[in-house]
C-alpha positions as CSV (number, residue, x, y, z in Angstrom):
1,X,0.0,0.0,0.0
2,X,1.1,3.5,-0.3
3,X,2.7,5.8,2.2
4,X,-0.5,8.4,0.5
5,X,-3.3,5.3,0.9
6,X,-1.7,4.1,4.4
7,X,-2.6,7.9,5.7
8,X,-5.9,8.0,3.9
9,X,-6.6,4.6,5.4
10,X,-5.9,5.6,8.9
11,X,-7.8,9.0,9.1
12,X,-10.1,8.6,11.9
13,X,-13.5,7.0,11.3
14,X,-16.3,10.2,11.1
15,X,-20.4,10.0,11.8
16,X,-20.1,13.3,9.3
17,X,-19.3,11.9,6.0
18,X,-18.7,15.6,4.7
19,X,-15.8,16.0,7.4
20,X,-14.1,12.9,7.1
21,X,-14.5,13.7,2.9
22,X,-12.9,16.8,3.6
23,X,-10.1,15.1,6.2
24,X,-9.1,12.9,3.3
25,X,-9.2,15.4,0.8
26,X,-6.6,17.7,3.1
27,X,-4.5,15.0,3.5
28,X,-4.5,14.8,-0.2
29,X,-3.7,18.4,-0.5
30,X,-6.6,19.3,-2.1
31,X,-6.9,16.8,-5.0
32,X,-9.5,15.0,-5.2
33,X,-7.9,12.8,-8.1
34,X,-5.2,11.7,-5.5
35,X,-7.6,11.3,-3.1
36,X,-9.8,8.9,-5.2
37,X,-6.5,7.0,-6.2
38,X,-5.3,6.2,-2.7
39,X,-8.4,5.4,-1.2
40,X,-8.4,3.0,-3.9
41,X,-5.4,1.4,-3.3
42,X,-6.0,1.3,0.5
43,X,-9.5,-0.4,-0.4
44,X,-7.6,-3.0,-2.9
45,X,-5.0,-3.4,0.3
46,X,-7.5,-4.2,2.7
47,X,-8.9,-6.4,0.6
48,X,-5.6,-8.7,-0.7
49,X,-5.4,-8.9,3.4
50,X,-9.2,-9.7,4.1
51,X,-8.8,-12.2,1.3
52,X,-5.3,-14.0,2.6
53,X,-7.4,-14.3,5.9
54,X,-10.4,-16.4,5.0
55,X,-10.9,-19.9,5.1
56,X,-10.7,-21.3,1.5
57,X,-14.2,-23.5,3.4
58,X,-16.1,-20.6,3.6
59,X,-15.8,-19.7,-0.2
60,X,-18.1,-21.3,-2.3
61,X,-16.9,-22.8,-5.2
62,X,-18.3,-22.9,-8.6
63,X,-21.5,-21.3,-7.9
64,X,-21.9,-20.2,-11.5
65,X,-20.8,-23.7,-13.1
C-alpha cells in the first residue's frame, strides 16, 4: 500500500461523511484525483489482506458452473 493510501486509510473513522470527505481530501492536498486514487489502493490493500485471511471453506466454489 502507499505511504498516501496508508494515511488516507488511517484518518479517523467520522459519523459526518462531509468532514471525514474533507479530512481525506486535506490529506491529499486538495486533489480530489489523489484522493480517489489512494483510497483506492487502500480499499484494494484491505482487501488482498481480508482475502489471505479467510478460510478457503467458507468460499463457495463454482456457484456459477
Amino acid at each position: 500500500m502507499s505511504r498516501l493510501a496508508e494515511r488516507i486509510t488511517d484518518l479517523s473513522l467520522k459519523d459526518d461523511l462531509q468532514e471525514a470527505i474533507d479530512d481525506a481530501l486535506r490529506t491529499c492536498g486538495g486533489d480530489p484525483r489523489t484522493a480517489i486514487g489512494a483510497l483506492i489502493l487502500g480499499q484494494r490493500s484491505l482487501q488482498e489482506a481480508y482475502a489471505d485471511r479467510i478460510s478457503a471453506g467458507y468460499v463457495r466454489r463454482d456457484l456459477f458452473k
